[in-house]
C-alpha positions, 0 to 999 in steps of 0.5 A, spaced: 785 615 602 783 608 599 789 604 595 789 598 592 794 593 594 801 596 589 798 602 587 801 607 592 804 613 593 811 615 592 813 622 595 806 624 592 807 621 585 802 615 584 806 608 583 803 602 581 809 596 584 816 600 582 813 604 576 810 611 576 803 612 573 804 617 570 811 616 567 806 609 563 800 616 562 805 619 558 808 614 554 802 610 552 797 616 552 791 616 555 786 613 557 790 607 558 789 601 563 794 598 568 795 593 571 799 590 577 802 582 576 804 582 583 797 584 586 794 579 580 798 573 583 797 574 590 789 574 590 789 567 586 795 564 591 791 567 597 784 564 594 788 558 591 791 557 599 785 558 602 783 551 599 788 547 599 786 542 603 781 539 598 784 542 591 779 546 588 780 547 581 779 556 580 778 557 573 778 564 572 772 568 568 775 571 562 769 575 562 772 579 567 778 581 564 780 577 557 787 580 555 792 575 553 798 576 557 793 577 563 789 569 562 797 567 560 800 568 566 794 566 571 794 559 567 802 557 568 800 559 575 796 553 575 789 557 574 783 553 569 779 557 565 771 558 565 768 561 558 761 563 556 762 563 548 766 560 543 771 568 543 773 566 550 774 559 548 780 561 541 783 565 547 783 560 552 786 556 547 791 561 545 793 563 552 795 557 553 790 553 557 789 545 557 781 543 555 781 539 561 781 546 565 776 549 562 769 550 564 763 553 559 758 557 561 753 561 558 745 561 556 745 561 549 751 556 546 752 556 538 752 549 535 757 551 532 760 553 540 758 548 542 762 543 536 768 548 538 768 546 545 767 538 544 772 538 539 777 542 544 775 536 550 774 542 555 773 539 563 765 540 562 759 544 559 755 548 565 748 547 562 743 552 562 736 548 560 733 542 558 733 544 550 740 545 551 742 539 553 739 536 549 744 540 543 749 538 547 748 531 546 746 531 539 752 534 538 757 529 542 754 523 538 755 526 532 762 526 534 762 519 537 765 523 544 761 523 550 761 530 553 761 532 561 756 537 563 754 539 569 747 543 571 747 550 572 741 550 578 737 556 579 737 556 588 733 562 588 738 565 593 738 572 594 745 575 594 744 582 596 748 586 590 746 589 585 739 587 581 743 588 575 749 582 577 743 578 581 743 571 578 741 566 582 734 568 583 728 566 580 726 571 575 734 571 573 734 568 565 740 564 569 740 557 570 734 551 572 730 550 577 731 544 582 725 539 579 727 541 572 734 538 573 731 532 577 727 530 570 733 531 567 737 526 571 731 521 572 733 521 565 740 521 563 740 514 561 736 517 555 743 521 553 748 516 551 752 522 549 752 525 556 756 524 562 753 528 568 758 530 573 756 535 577 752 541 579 753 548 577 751 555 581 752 562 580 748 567 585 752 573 583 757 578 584 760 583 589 758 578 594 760 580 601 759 574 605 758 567 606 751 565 608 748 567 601 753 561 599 752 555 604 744 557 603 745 555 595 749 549 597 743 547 603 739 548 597 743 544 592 744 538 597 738 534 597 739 534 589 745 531 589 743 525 594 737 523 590 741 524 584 747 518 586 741 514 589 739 514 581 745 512 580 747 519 577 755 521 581 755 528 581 762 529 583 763 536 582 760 541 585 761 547 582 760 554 586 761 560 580 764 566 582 762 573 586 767 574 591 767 580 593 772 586 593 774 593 596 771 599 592 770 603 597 775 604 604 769 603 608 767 596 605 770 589 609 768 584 604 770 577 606 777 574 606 778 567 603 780 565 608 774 566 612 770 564 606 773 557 606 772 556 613 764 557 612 763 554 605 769 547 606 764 544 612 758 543 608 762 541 601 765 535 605 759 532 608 758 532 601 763 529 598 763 533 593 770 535 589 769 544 588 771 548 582 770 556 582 770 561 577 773 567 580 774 573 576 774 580 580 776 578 586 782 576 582 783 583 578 778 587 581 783 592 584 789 590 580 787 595 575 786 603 574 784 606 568 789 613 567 785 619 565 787 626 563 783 632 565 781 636 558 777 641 561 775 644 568 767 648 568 762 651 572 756 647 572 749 651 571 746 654 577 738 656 576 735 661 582 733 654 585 739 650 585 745 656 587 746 653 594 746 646 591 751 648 586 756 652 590 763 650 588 760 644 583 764 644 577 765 638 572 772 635 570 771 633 563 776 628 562 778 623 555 775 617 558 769 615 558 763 610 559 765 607 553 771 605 556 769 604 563 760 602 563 760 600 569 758 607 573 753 607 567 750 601 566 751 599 574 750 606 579 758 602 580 762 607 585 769 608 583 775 612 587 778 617 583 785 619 585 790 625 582 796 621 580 801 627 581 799 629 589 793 633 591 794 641 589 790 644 594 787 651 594 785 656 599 779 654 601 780 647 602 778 641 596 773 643 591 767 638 590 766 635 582 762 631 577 768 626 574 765 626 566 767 623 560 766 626 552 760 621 550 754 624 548 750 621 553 747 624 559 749 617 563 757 618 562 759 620 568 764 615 571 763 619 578 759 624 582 761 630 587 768 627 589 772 631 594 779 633 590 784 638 590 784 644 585 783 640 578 787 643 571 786 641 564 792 636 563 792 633 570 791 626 570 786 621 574 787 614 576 780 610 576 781 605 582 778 598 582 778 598 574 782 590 573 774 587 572 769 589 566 772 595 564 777 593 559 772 587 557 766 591 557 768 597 553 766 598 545 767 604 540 761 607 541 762 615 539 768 613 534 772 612 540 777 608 539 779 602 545 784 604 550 792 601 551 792 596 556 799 596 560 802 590 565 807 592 570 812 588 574 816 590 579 820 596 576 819 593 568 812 595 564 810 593 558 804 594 552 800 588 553 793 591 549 795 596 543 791 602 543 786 601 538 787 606 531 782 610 527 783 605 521 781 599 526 774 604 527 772 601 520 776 595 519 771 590 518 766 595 514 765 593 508 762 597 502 758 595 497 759 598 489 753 593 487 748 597 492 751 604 492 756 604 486 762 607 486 
């Protein structure tokens, strides 16, 4: 059975680091999040070391996981940030992050963002298009600063994930295209409130080797030659995210350690300084989302399906796909454990559809797991939950968002409130002048 780093077992009972899960399940309730710190540190340390050797600044993607307690311990680790809007900015900010390690990417920044971020004197912008740009400029001349901004190229690279997590090829909405961004830098002159820096790529996401990368830089390199003989140094050399992590036992994503050694080469032919953004190799698997069992029933079985049916039943638990979208909205596998130890019948394990109470056909968080004897009050732990669960989940069905914890060593701590009823309808507004009293 597949654990993620400090979620082990302990004599049966499933421990994250020095606290038992279930004794956090029943403090807090459920569906809660938890997070390890130590696992949280040791991935950032183990990518940072990786690429000591030319002091990369790992800015870490807050899309991942934006939890406030989260962002602060990685930024006093050393971590920069990288944001894709003006929201992830404020808490950047209030997780005390410096500007100079901030880095801003996304395809449609607001004026007002923008603004925002110039004001903050952010380490560079990741521009998306020319019109983009153009904005950017304006804005910084209006404000008499100059902003630094790297091109976010499109290398037309196949990442081999997930169509949905796929960002680097030619239809993705993502990034621009090499001769494009040649145009652009032909005419830098014509921005005085611009100071290009640097290029900016990201292929995708739960990326599991390295040549999808080094084809990018391969792509990226002629670009950067001519754009020094226009007189244009591009210094940084910005590689995003995607590394990959363990969902399953049977995946062998690489290592830092092997991934430095394939992309560093290149990189220093180069002469470029490296900026990454990670944000699931870092939190990925430093995370499981805790459920409770609320029922236990037979699945339908029709005069075709009584074979296939056999011994399948549904766990209907309290967690669901607005908690944890990512089996909806991506086919995404996750291991589901029992937190206390396997109850096993008779006949061995039982097989079951892990579904959650959302009135939609797509709220199932796993399919046909073999498990011991599950009963209405047992709880599950999500695996591999740390990165775009917390993030992604809404209140859709009048479901309030789940309580998030952070455990270190023997100590835990609330690090998100489990949102209530009254936060449902917080910011509704109901207006007496249309629909009167």
């Amino acid at each position: 059975m597949f654990y993620p780093h400090d979620f082990h077992r302990v004599k049966g009972d499933l421990y994250c680091e020095g606290v038992s899960v279930e004794r956090i399940a029943q403090a807090v309730g459920t569906p809660v999040y938890v997070y390890s710190y130590k696992t949280i540190v040791e991935h950032f340390r183990k990518l940072k070391g990786a690429f000591k050797s030319i002091r990369p600044l790992i800015c870490f993607s807050v899309k991942a996981n934006g939890n406030l307690a989260i962002l602060r311990l990685l930024v006093r680790e050393g971590a920069g940030l990288d944001i894709v809007s003006g929201g992830e900015l404020y808490k950047a900010r209030k997780a005390g992050c410096f500007g100079s390690r901030i880095v801003y990417a996304s395809v449609g920044k607001r004026p007002d963002e923008i603004r925002t971020a110039l004001g903050a004197k952010i380490f560079c912008f990741n521009v998306e298009s020319a019109p983009e740009l153009e904005a950017i400029d304006a804005a910084a001349r209006r404000m008499h600063t100059v902003a630094r901004v790297a091109l976010r190229i499109n290398p037309n690279v196949e990442a081999h994930t997930h169509r949905h997590i796929t960002t680097g090829i030619a239809e993705s909405k993502f990034g621009i295209d090499s001769k494009t961004a040649l145009s652009l830098i032909r005419r830098h002159a014509g921005f005085p409130g611009i100071r290009m820096i640097g290029l900016h790529v990201h292929i995708g996401s739960q990326i599991s080797r390295a040549q999808p990368f080094i084809q990018a830089i391969r792509r990226l390199a002629p670009l950067i030659h001519k754009a020094r003989r226009l007189g244009v140094g591009l210094e940084w050399l910005n590689l995003g995210g995607g590394l990959g992590i363990v969902y399953q036992e049977h995946e062998q994503p690489q290592t830092p350690q092997a991934f430095a050694k394939a992309v560093l080469p290149p990189l220093r032919r180069l002469r470029v300084r490296l900026i990454l953004e990670p944000g699931r190799f870092i939190v990925g698997n430093a995370g499981v989302l805790v459920t409770r069992v609320l029922y236990v029933k037979s699945g339908f079985a029709t005069d075709d399906s009584v074979q296939t049916q056999a011994g399948r039943q549904f766990v209907v638990v309290d967690a669901g796909m607005n908690d944890l979208i990512r089996p909806a909205l991506y086919d995404a596998y996750h291991e589901v454990i029992p937190v206390k130890a396997h109850r096993q019948t008779l006949n061995g394990q039982r097989r079951y559809h892990i579904v959650g109470p959302v009135c939609e056909s797509a709220d199932v968080l796993a399919r046909d797991r073999a498990l011991g004897e599950l009963m209405s009050g047992d709880f599950l732990a999500i695996l591999g939950t740390g990165a775009y669960g917390s993030t992604m989940s809404s209140n859709y069905n009048g479901r309030p968002r789940p309580a998030e914890v952070l455990v270190r060593g023997n100590e835990w701590a609330l690090i998100r409130k489990r949102e209530t009823l009254r936060d449902l309808i917080r910011q509704d507004v109901v207006p007496t002048q249309i629909l009167g009293r």
